[in-house]
N, C-alpha and C positions, 0 to 999 in steps of 0.2 A: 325340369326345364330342359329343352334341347338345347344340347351345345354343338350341335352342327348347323346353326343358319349361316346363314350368307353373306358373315361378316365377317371383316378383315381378320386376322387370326393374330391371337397377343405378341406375338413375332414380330410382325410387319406392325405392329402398334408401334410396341416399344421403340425399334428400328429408329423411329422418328424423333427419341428423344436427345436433347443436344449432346453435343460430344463431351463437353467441359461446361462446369459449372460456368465459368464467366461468362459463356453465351448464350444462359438461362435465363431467357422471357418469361414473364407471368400472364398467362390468356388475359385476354382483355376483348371486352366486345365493344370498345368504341368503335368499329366496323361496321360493325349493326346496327348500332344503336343512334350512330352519328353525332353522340352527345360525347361529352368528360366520363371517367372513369370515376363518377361520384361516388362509388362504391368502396373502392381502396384511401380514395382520397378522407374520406368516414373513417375508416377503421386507424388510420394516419392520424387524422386528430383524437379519435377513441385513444389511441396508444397514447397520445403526447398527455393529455388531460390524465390518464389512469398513472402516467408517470410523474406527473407534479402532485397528485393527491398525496401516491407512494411518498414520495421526497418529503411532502409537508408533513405527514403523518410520521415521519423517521424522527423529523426535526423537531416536533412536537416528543416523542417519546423521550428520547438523546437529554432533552431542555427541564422533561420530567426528573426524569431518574438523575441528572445532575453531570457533569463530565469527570467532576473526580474521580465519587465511585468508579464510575467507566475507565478510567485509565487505571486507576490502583487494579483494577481486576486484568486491564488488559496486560500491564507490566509483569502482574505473574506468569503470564504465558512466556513472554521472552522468546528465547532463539526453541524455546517448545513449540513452537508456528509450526516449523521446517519439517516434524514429528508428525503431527496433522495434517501437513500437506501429502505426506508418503501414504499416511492412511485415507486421507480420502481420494488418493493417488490410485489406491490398492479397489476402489469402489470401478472406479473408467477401466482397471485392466481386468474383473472380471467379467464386467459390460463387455468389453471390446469380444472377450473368449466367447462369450453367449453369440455376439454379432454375426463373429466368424463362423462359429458352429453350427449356426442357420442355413448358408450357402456349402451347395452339394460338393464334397469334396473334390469332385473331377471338374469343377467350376471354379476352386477357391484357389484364382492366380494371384496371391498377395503372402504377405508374410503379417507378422502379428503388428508390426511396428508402422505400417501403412493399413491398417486396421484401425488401431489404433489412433494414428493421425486422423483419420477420415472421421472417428468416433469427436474427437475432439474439437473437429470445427463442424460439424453439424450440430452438439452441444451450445456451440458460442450462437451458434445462428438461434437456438430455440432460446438460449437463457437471454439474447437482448433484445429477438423481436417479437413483436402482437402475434406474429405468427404461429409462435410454438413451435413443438413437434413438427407440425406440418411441412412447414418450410427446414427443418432442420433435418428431418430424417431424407429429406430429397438433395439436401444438401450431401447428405453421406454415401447416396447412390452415386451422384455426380462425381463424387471424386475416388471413387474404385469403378465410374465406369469402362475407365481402360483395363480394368481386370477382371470384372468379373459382367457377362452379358447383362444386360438388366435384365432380362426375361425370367431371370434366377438374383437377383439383385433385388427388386422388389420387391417381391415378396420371401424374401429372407427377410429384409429390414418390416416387412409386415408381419412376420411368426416371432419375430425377436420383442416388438413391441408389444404383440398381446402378451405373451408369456410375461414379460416383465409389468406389462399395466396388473394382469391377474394375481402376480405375486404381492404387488403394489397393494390389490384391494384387501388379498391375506393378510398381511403384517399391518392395515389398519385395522381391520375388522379385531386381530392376536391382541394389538394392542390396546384398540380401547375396550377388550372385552377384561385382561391384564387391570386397566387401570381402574374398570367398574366393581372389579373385587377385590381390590387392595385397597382402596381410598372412598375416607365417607366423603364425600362430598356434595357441593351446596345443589338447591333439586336442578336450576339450572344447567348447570353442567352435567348434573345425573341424566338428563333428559336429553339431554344431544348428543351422551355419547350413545344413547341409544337408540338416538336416530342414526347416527353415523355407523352402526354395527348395524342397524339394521338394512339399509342401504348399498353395505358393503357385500350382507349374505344376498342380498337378493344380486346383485352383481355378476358372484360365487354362480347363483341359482341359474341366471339366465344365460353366460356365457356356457356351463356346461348345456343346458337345454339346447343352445344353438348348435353347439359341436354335434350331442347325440343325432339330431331332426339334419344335418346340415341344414342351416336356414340362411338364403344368402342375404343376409340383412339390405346391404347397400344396392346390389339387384332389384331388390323389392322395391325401396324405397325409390333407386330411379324410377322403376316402372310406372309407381305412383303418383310419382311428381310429372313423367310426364302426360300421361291419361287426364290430368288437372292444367298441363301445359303450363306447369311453373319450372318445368328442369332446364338448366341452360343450356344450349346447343353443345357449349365444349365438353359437359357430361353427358348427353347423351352418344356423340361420338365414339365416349371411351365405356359404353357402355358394356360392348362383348367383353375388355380386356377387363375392367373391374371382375366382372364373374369369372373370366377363369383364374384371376389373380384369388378371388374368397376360396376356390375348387381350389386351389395349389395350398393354401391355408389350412383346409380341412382335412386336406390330404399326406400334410405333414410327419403328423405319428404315426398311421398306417403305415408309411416307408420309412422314416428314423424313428424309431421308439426309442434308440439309446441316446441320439441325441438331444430329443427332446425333455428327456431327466437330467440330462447333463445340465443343457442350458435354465431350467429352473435351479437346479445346484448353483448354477454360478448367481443367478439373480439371488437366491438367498443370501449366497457370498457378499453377494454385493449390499445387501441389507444389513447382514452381519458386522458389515466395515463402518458403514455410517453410524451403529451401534457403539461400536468402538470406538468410532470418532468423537463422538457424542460424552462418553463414559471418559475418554480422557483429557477431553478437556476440560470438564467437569472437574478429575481431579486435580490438575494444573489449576485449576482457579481455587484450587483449597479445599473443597469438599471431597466428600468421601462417599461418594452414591453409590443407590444400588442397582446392577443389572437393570433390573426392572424398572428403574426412573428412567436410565438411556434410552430402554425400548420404548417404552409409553411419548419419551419426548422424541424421537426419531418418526415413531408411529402417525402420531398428531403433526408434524412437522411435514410428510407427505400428504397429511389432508389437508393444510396451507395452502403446498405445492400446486394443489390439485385446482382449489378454489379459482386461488385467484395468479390463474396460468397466463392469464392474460395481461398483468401488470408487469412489462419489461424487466426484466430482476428480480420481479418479486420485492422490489424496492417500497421500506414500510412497512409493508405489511407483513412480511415476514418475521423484521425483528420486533412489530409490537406482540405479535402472536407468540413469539416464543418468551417473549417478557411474559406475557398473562398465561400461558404454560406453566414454566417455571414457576410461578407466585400461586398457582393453584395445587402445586408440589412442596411448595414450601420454602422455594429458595428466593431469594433477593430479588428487587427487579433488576438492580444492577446485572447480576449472574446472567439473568434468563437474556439480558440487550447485549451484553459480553460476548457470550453463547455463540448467538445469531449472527456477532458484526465476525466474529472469528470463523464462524463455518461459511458467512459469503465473501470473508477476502479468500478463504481456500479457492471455493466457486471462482472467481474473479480472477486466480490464479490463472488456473485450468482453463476459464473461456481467454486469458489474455494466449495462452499457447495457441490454444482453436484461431484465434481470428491471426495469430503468426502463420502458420499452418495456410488459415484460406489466402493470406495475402501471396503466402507462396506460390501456390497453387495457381491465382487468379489474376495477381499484375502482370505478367507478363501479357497475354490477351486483351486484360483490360486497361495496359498501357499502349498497346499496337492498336486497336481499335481507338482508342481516345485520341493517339497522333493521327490516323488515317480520319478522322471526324474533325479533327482541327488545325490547318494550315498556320495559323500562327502558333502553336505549340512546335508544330514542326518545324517552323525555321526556328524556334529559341533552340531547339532541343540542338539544332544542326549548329548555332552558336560557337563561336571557336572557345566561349571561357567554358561552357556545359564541354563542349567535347574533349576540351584539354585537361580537363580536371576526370571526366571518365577513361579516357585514353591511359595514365598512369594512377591507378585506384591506391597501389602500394604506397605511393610518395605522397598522391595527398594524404591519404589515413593519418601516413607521422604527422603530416604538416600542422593536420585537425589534432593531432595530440601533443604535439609543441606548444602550440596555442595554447591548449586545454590545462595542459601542465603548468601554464601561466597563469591562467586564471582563476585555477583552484587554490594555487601558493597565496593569492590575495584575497579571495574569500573567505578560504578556512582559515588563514592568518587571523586575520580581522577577527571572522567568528571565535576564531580561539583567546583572542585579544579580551575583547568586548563580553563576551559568552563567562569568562571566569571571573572578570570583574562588577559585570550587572550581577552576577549568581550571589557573589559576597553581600556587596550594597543590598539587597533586598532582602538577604539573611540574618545583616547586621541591623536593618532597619525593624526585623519583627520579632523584636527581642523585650518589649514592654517598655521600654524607656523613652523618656523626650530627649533627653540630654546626654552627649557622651562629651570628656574632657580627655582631653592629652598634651604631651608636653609641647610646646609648639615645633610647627615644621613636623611631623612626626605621623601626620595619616597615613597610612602603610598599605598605599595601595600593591604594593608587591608582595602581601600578606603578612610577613613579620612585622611587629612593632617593640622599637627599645623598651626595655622597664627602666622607665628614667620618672615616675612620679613616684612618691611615698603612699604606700597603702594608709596610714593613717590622715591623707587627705578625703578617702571618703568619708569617715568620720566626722572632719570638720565641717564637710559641702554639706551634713544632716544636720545641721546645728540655722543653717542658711533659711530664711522666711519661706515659703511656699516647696520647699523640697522636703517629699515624701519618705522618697529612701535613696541609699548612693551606696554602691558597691564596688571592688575593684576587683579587676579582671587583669587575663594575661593571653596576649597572642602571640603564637608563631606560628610559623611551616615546619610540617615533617614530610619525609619521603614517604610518597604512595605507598601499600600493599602493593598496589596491581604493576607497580615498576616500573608505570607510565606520569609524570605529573607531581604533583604534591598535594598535601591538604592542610586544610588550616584547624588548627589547636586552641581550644578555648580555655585557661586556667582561671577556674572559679573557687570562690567561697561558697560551699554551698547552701550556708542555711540565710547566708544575705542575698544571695544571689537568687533563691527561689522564691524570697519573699519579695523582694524584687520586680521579677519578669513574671511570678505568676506560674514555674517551671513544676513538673512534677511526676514522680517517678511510676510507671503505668506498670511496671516490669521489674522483677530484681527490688537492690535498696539503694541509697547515698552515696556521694562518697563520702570517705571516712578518710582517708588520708595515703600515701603510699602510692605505689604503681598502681591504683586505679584507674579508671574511664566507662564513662556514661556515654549511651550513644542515642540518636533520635531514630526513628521507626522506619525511615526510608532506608538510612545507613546498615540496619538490621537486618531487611527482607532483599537491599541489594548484596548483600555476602552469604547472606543465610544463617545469622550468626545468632547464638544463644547466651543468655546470663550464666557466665562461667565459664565462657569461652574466653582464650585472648587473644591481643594484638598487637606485634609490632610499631611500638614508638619510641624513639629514639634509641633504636638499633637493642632495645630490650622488653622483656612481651610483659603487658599491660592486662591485667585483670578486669573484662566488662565486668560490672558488677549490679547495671540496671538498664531502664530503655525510659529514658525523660518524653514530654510532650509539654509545650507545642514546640516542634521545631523554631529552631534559631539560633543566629549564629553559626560557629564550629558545629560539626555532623558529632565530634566526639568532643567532649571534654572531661580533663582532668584537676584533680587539686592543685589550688595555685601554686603553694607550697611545694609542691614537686614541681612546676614548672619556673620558677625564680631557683631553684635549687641548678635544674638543668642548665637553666641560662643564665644561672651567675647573678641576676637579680633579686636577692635576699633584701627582703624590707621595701621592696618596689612591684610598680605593676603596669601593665602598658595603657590602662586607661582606667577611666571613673565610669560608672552608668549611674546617671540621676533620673530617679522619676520626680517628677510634679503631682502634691496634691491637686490640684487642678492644670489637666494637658492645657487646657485655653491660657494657661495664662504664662506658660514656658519663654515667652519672650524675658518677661520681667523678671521672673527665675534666672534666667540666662543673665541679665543684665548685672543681678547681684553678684552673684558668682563672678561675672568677668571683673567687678569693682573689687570686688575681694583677691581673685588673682590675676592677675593683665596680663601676664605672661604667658599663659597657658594657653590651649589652643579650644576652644567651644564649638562642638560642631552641634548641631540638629540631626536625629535621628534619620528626621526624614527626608531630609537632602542627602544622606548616604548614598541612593544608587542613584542619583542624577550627578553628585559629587567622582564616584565611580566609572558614570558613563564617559566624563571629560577625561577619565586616563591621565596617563603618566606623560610628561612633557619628552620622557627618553622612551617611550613608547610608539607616540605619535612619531621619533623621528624612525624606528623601527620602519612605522607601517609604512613611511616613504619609500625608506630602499627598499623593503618587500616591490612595492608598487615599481620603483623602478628596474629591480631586477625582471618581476615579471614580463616590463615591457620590452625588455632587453630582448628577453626568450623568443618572445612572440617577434621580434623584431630579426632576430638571429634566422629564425626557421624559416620564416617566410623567406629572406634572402636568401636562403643557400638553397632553396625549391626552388623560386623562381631565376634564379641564376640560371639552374641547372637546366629550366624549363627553356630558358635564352637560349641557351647553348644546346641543348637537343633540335632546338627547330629553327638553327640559323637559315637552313635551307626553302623551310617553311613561311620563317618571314622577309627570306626575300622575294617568294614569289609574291607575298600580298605588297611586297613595295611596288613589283615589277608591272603588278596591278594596279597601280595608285592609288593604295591605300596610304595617307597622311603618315606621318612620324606621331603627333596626337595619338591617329586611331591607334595605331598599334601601341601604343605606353596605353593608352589608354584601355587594352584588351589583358594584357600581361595586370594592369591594377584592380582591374575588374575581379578578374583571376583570385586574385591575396586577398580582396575584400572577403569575398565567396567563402575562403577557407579560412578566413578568421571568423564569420560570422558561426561557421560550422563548430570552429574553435570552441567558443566563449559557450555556445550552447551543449558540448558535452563536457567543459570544464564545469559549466552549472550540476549537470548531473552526476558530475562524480565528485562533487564537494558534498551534495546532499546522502550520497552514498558516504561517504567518509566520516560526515556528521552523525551517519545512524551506529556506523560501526565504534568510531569511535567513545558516543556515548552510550553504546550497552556495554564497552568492555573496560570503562574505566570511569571514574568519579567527574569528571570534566564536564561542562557545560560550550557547547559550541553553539555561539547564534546568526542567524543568516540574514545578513541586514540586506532589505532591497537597494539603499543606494551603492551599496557596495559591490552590490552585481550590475549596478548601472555603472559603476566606476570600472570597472573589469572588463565590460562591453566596450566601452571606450577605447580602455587601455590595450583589448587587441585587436579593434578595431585602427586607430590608432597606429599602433606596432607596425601591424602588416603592412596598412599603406607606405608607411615608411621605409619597412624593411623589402617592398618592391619597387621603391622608386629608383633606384641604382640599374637595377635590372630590365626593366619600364626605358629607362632613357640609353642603356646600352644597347639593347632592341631597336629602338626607334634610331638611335643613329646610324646603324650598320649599313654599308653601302651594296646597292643590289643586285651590283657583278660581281662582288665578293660573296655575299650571302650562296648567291646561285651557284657559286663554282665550292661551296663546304664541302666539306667532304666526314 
């Protein structure tokens, strides 16, 4: 084919493309056509419909496999997340090396790290929209096209993609060729993966065909489509520059041969890493695979990819596929939904960087363009509260973190309140029993309880019409392990006690007497602890000696007998547990019982955490001063901002007097002000209670819970505040006379 007609030359093509992504148009021929762009508008609800299948199809698996499972596997991962993010970290920096090493070195005006950036939000752009690729990888030209010409930009990011789609078809093709001679498997699956290797070699087959013959595939097929006059005008336009962009394609090895080994190097690299990935998360979740399971489920995990590229995320069908992966391996389905949610929060990660990255890149333009399109944006934005709050960014920040500082004190307060008391009540409540007795006055919601009853009162409560069994127990508090908190101490009997609650030893043996302790299966896999390990309680280490189930109660307990020994209560115990041969009939059980002792205190099992939620009367007065110190803070900052803010702009606001602006308006611009930044306030004290909540419950036994009316109460409260703490400053403004103002100095 000649490449010398009479058309524009890919120079002067390119030339035309926009400078900056944010002033990137998508052709459209409503010009032409004089109709709607029904065509985008399709593929916009294609996308939204492919993204609620995805979703339903998630929700449906998640609903399958169960949420337990799913968290007991997520929780072994832990702060191992952070581990897998570096590794599938290590996957974008040898992408990025291949990207760079595409563009001619006397062309490559960038460093790794704006490479890199550029890799990252063109990634975000393919992983959220219908577009793919498409849109993504143009996304990546646009933002190095201040460094690097497009004329050599293009088609880098065109040689960087085939190499790595080519690599892509290899490591399918390795893998399911791997997994058809390691695994017998059902004929189905036997049959697809041989269509899928088959597929993959012919792939193999015709991409080199095309390189040997150069065959400009895409040249062709315009030409055809236009001879049929179905090609759109805006590709046949870019008709010369597509072919010489395939020529600059084919031409590639001929002039870098070393580079072109290199960057297959790094795509294996990068293969290699999601291998890894794959491999140790796997171990993290407990098993122990092999090589060869990572690569076959990595392998098959790209033919997903590939499938169904056009469902935004990949949402659904991603992790059912890796569900039904995994279980044709052998492992759980929990594992294989595990798998998949952990490798797309890494994803999720990564695109949330990309779309930091394009915002960088791209607000400023497409905030100057949206005020220059919007006259009413442009007078809010010229607003004296918008201007006065951007004018000093430093002081507001504190102001939003004075606030913030406030409203986390009464969130996580609260949460830490409430969070340690529902955790008990629901722990105490699923312990097998209808019935628990203690002495009166004596529910211990602070955790310890006196031994002020006689153990030989459960004896007699068994002698009682309709009670099954009755045992006695022993509560207190000991200091954390982790030297944050405390936790609570269950002293049992244990052969009434398990016949009882139905309690039983999965791990290890009994106790038998002495500095023992039994402990339940979370408290085991949160320490990492073993039968024959020990543990500090009461300042002397405690022999584990088994792992009980089902949870309930204390996480650890000990023989009562050691625990009335410690606490000086010999012959007593801080409560009774009765069961009911018949639960339905616990009232009248209850009733005998109180006939027999009046004095004693009869609680219901199952009013525990709703008995729990009501708190402690010195509690609730607790949660007040919290509440009112917080409103203090919030109340404090705001005044000494907007004082300051009085006093910088006396000058300021005497000329809107000298203008006749009202005494109102102005109180009324200075309160605007304090709203502004307590609303800023309360929304980043939200997000660092929820941050505090994550930290604090991976690194210590505590239970934090995040009530919504509590964040409506804290919304208030500095909301609230601020108006408050700017009314002083509000009316010292507005009074200021406006030959004084004028003459500040």
């Amino acid at each position: 084919m000649n490449t010398s007609l009479a058309t524009p030359s890919a120079e002067d093509d390119l030339a035309q493309w926009p400078e900056d992504i944010s002033e990137t148009e998508i052709p459209s021929d409503d010009a032409e056509s004089g109709g709607p762009d029904g065509s985008r508008r399709s593929f916009i609800w294609l996308q939204a419909i492919a993204f609620l299948l995805g979703l339903g199809l998630l929700i449906y698996v998640i609903n399958r496999v169960g949420l337990q499972p799913l968290f007991d596997a997520l929780l072994r991962i832990g702060f191992g997340f952070f581990i897998l993010l570096g590794i599938s970290g290590l996957r974008h920096v040898f992408r990025t090396i291949a990207m760079a090493a595409a563009v001619p070195k006397e062309h490559r005006r960038f460093n790794f790290f704006l490479a890199f950036a550029a890799r990252l939000g063109g990634e975000a752009i393919s992983f959220l929209t219908f577009t793919g690729p498409l849109l993504g990888e143009a996304t990546k030209v646009a933002l190095l096209r201040k460094r690097v010409p497009l004329t050599y930009g293009v088609p880098a990011l065109v040689v960087d993609n085939l190499l790595y789609n080519l690599s892509v078809v290899f490591f399918i093709l390795s893998g399911a060729t791997v997994m058809l001679f390691t695994y017998n498997l059902p004929s189905l699956v036997y049959y697809s993966l041989i269509f899928i290797a088959i597929i993959a070699a012919l792939g193999i087959g015709a991409a080199g065909l095309a390189a040997k013959r150069r065959i400009m595939l895409l040249t062709w097929i315009i030409d055809r489509m236009a001879q049929l006059r179905l090609s759109p005008k805006v590709i046949l336009k870019r008709r010369q520059h597509i072919y010489h962009l395939e020529s600059k394609v084919y031409d590639f090895y001929k002039h870098h041969p070393g580079v072109f080994f290199g960057m297959i190097a790094c795509n294996l690299l990068a293969h290699a890493a999601s291998v890894v990935e794959v491999f140790v998360t796997l171990r993290m979740l407990g098993y122990a695979p092999r090589v060869a399971q990572a690569y076959i489920i990595e392998s098959l995990t790209k033919v997903i990819n590939f499938i169904f590229a056009f469902v935004p995320g990949t949402i659904g069908v991603y992790e059912g596929s890796t569900e039904v992966v995994l279980q044709t391996l052998g492992f759980a389905a929990a594992t294989g939904l595990a798998l998949a949610l952990v490798r797309k929060a890494g994803t999720i990660f990564w695109t949330s960087i990309g779309l930091l990255i394009l915002t960088w890149r791209t607000a400023p333009n497409a905030w100057r363009r949206l005020l220059d399109r919007s006259p009413h944006l442009q007078k809010l934005m010229d607003s004296l509260v918008l201007s006065n709050i951007a004018h000093r960014p430093a002081r507001t920040a504190v102001s939003i973190l004075g606030t913030a500082v406030g409203v986390l004190l009464i969130i996580f307060t609260v949460g830490l309140a409430h969070g340690v008391l529902h955790e008990r009540g629901k722990r105490e409540a699923n312990i097998g029993a209808e019935i628990m007795i203690r002495s009166a006055g004596t529910l211990g919601f602070g955790g310890a309880s006196p031994f002020l009853l006689p153990v030989s009162r459960a004896a007699e409560i068994e002698t009682i019409q309709g009670v099954r069994a009755a045992t006695s127990i022993g509560q207190t508090l000991d200091r954390s392990d982790s030297g944050f908190g405390t936790r609570l101490l269950d002293g049992i009997e244990f052969q009434d006690y398990s016949q009882l609650t139905g309690l039983k030893i999965r791990e290890g043996g009994p106790l038998t007497g002495g500095d023992q302790a039994i402990m339940d299966p979370e408290w085991q896999r949160n320490r990492n602890a073993r039968v024959g390990d020990t543990v500090q309680l009461f300042e002397r280490p405690f022999k584990l000696v088994g792992v009980y189930e089902p949870p309930g109660g204390g996480r650890l307990k000990i023989p009562l007998a050691t625990m009335q020994e410690q606490m000086g209560g010999e012959g007593n115990c801080s409560a009774v547990l009765i069961a009911c041969a018949d639960p339905g009939q616990q009232e009248e059980v209850a009733a005998r019982i109180r006939e027999r002792y009046p004095d004693d205190q009869i609680i219901f099992t199952r009013d525990l955490p709703e008995l729990y939620a009501q708190g402690v009367p010195a509690l609730n007065v607790f949660i007040r001063v919290v509440v009112g110190v917080a409103a203090s803070i919030s109340m404090l900052v705001i005044l000494l901002a907007m004082y300051t803010t009085v006093t910088e702009r006396t000058r300021q606001i005497g000329i809107l007097k000298a203008l006749g602006m009202s005494k109102s308006g102005i109180a009324w611009v200075i309160e605007q002000e304090a709203i502004l930044v307590s609303v800023l306030g309360v929304a980043v004290g939200v997000g660092l209670t929820f941050v505090a909540r994550f930290v604090i419950m991976r690194m210590t036994s505590l239970t934090i819970e995040i009530e919504p009316q509590w964040i409506g109460i804290s919304f208030l409260v500095g909301i609230v505040g601020g108006s408050i703490g700017a009314l002083y400053p509000a009316l010292r403004a507005a009074r200021q006379d406006a030959v004084d103002a004028l003459s500040y100095e």
